[in-house]
C-alpha positions in Angstrom: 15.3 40.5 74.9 14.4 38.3 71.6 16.5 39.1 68.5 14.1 37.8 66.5 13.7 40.9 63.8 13.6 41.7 59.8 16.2 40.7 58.1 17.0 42.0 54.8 15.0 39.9 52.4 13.5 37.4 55.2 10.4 38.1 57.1 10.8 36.8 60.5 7.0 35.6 60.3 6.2 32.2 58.4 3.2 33.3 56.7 2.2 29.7 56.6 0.7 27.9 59.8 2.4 24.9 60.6 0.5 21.7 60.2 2.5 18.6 60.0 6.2 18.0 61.1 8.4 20.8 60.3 12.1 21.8 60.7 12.7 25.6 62.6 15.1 27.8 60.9 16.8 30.7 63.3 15.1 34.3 63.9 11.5 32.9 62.9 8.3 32.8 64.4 6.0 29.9 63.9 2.3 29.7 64.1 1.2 26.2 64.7 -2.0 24.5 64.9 -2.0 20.5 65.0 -6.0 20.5 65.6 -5.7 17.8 63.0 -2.6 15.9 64.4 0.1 16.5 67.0 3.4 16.7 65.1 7.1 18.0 65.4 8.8 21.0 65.8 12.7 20.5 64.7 15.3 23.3 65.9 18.5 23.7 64.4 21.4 23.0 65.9 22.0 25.7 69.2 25.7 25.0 69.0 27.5 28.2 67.3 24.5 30.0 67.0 24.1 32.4 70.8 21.7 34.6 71.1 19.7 33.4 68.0 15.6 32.9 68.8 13.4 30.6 67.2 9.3 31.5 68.7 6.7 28.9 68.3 2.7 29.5 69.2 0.1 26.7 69.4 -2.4 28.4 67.3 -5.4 25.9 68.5 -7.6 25.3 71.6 -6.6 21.6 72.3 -6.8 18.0 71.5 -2.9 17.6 70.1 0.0 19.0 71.0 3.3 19.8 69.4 6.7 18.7 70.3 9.6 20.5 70.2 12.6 18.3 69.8 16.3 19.6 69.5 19.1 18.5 67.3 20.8 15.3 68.1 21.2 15.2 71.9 21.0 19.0 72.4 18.5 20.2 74.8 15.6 22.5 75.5 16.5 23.6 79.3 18.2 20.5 80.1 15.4 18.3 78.9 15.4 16.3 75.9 12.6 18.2 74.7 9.1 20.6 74.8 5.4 19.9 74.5 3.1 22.7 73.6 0.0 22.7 74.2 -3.5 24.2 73.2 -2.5 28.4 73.1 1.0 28.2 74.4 4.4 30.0 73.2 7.5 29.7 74.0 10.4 31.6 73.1 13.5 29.6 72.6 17.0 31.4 72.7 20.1 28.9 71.8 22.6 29.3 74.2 25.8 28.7 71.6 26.9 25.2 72.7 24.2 22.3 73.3 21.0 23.8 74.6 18.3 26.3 74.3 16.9 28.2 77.1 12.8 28.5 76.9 11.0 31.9 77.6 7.3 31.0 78.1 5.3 27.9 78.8 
């Protein structure tokens, strides 16, 4: 189950959709739409941080995609990263040393 909750003073919802390259912080969820231009998605690092969720939705109906890359040669299910495409989410939970597990997609 995804942690990903209020936390006092922090809304776990970035009012802002995501247009250009942008780096993830812990316990958020990210509306994205690159209609515009595919760009990144940056995670933190997963090392230290188990349990924590970051959720990302492509918030467009095609033409560019966004890629989700981890921190330095950490990785997203063992690869070294995640395309999303036109209305996909993925839920990514860190796994507390070098990778995050993907729910979704």
């Amino acid at each position: 189950m995804p942690s990903i909750g209020r936390r006092s003073g922090d809304e776990p919802v970035d009012p802002n959709v995501q247009l250009t390259t942008f780096q993830c912080r812990l316990e958020r969820v990210y509306r994205c739409d690159p209609t515009s231009a595919g760009f990144d998605a940056h995670l933190p690092t997963a090392s230290g941080v188990g349990g924590k969720d970051v959720l990302l939705y492509a918030e467009h109906d095609g033409g560019n995609d966004i890629t989700i890359v981890p921190s330095g040669i950490e990785t997203i299910a063992g690869q070294p990263n995640l395309v999303l495409t036109a209305r996909q989410a993925v839920i990514l939970t860190s796994n507390g040393v070098s990778d995050w597990m993907k729910f979704g997609v």
